[in-house]
C-alpha positions as CSV (number, residue, x, y, z in Angstrom):
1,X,-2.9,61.2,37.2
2,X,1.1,59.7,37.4
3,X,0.0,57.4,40.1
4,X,-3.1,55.9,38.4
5,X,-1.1,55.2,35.2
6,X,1.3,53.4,37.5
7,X,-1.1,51.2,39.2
8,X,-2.5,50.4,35.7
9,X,1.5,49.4,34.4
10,X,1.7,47.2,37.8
11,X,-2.1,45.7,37.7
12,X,-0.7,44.1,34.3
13,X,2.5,42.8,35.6
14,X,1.4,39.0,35.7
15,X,-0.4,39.5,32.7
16,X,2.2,37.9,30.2
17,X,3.1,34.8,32.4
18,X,-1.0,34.3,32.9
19,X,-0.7,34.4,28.6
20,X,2.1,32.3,28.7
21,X,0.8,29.6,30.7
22,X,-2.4,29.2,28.9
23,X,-1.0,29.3,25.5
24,X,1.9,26.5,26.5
25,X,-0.9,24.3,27.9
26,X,-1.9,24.3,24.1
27,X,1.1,24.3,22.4
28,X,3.6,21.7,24.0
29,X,1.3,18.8,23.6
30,X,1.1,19.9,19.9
31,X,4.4,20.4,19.7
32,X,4.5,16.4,21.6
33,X,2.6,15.1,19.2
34,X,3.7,16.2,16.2
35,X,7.4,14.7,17.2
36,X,5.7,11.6,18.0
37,X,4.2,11.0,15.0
38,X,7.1,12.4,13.1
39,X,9.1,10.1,15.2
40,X,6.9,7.4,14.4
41,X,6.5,7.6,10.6
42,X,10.4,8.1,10.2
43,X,11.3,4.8,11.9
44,X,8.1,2.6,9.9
45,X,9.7,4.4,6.4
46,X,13.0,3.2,8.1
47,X,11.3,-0.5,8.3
48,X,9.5,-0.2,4.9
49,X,12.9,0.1,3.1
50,X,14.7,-2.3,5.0
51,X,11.8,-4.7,4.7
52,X,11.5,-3.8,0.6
53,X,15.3,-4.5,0.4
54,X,14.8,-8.2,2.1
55,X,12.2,-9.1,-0.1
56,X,14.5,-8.0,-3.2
57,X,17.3,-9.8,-1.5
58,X,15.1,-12.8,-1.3
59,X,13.6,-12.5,-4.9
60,X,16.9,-12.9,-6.4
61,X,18.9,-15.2,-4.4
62,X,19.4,-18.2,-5.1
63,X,17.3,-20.9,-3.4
64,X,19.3,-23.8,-2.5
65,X,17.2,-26.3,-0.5
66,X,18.6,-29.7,-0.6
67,X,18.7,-30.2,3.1
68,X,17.0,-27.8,6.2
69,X,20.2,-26.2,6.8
70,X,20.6,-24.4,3.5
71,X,16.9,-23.4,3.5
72,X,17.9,-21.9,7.2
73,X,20.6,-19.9,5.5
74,X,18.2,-18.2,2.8
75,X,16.3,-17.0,5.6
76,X,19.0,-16.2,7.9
77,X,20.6,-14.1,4.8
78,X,17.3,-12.1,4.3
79,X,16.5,-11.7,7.4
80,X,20.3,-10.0,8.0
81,X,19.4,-7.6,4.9
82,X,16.5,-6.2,6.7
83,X,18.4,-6.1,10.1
84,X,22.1,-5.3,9.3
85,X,21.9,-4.3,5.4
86,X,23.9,-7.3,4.5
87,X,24.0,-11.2,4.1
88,X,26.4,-11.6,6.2
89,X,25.1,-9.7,9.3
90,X,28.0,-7.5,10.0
91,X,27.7,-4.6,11.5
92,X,25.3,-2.3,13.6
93,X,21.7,-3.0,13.2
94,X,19.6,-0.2,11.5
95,X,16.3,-0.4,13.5
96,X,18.0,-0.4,16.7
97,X,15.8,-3.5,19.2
98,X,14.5,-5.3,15.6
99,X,15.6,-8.8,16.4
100,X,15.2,-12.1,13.7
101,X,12.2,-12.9,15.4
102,X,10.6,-9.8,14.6
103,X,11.2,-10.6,10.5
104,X,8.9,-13.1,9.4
105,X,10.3,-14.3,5.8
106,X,8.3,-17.1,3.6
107,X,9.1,-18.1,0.1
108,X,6.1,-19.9,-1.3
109,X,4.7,-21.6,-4.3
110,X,1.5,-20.7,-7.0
111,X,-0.9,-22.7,-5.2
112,X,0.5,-20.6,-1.3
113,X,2.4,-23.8,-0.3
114,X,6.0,-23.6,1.4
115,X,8.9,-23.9,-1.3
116,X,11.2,-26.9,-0.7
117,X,12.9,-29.8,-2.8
118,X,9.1,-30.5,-4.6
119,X,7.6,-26.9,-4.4
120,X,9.3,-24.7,-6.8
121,X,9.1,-21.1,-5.4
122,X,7.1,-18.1,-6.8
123,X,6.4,-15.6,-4.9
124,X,8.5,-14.1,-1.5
125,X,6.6,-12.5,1.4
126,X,9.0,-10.3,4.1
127,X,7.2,-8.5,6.6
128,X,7.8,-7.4,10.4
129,X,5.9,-8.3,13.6
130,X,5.9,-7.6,16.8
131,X,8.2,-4.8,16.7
132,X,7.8,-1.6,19.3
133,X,8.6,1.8,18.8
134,X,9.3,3.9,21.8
135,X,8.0,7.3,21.4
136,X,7.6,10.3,23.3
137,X,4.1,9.9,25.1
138,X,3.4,6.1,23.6
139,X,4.7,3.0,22.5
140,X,4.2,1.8,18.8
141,X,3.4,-1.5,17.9
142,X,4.0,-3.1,14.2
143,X,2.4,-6.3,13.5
144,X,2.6,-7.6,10.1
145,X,3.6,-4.0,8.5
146,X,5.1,-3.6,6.3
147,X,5.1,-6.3,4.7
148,X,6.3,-6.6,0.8
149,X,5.6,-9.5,-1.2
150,X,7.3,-10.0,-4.4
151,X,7.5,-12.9,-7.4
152,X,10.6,-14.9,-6.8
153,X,13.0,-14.5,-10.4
154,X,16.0,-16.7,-8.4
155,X,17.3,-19.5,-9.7
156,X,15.9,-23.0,-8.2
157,X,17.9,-25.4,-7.4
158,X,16.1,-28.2,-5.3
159,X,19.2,-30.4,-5.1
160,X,21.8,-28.2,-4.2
161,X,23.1,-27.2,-0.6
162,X,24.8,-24.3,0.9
C-alpha cells in the first residue's frame, strides 16, 4: 500500500513545471503587452502635454515678423517648448529622439493662409510627426498626433523684428 502511494507522489513530480509552462505561455505575452501599451500611452500623454504647452507658448507670444529671421525664431522658440520646456532650448530634451523636425508648428490666418507682414494671425496649429516609439515587441509611429490648435491672443506686430 506504502509503495503505491509513493509511485503516485513521484508520477506527479513534473506535474507543476508541466502547469507552469502552460500557464507562462499565457501570461508573459500579457504581461508584454500590457507594458507596451502602458509604455506607449505614457510617452504620447508625455507628447500631448508638451505639444499643448507649444501651442500655448505660441498663442501668446508675440509675433514679430518683419523679416524671415524673426518669423524663424517664433518657431524655433515653440518648437524648444515642446522639445526642452523652454524658449531658449536649454537643457535635456523631454521626449528623448524628438528632433525639430518632428514638430511641425504653423501660425495662420481666418481664411487658413500663413501669417506674415500682410496676414494677421488667428489661430496656431503644433503637432508632431514622424516621431517613433520604441517599445517592447513594436515600434510606434506618431504622425500628425497630437496635434492642438488654438486662437492666437499675441500681440501682432508686422513691422517689428527680433
Amino acid at each position: 500500500m506504502k509503495s503505491q502511494l509513493r509511485n503516485r507522489l513521484r508520477s506527479r513530480r513534473g506535474s507543476a513545471f508541466i502547469e507552469f509552462a502552460l500557464a507562462a505561455t499565457v501570461l508573459i505575452p500579457i504581461f508584454l503587452g500590457t507594458f507596451q501599451f502602458g509604455y506607449a500611452f505614457y510617452v504620447y500623454n508625455l507628447m500631448s502635454s508638451q505639444v499643448r504647452a507649444g501651442a500655448r507658448y505660441a498663442s501668446l507670444r508675440k509675433y514679430r515678423c518683419g523679416n524671415p529671421a524673426s518669423m524663424t525664431a517664433y518657431t524655433t522658440a515653440i518648437k524648444n517648448v515642446v522639445r526642452f520646456g523652454n524658449p531658449t532650448g536649454t537643457g535635456t530634451v523631454i521626449e528623448p529622439g524628438l528632433q525639430d523636425g518632428g514638430v511641425l508648428i504653423g501660425i495662420y490666418d481666418v481664411n487658413g493662409v500663413a501669417a506674415d507682414a500682410t496676414h494677421t494671425p488667428n489661430y496656431v496649429s503644433v503637432s508632431a510627426t514622424s516621431y517613433t516609439v520604441d517599445a517592447v515587441v513594436t515600434t510606434f509611429t506618431f504622425n500628425g498626433k497630437p496635434s492642438v490648435t488654438m486662437p492666437y491672443l499675441g500681440q501682432y506686430a508686422a513691422t517689428e523684428t527680433e
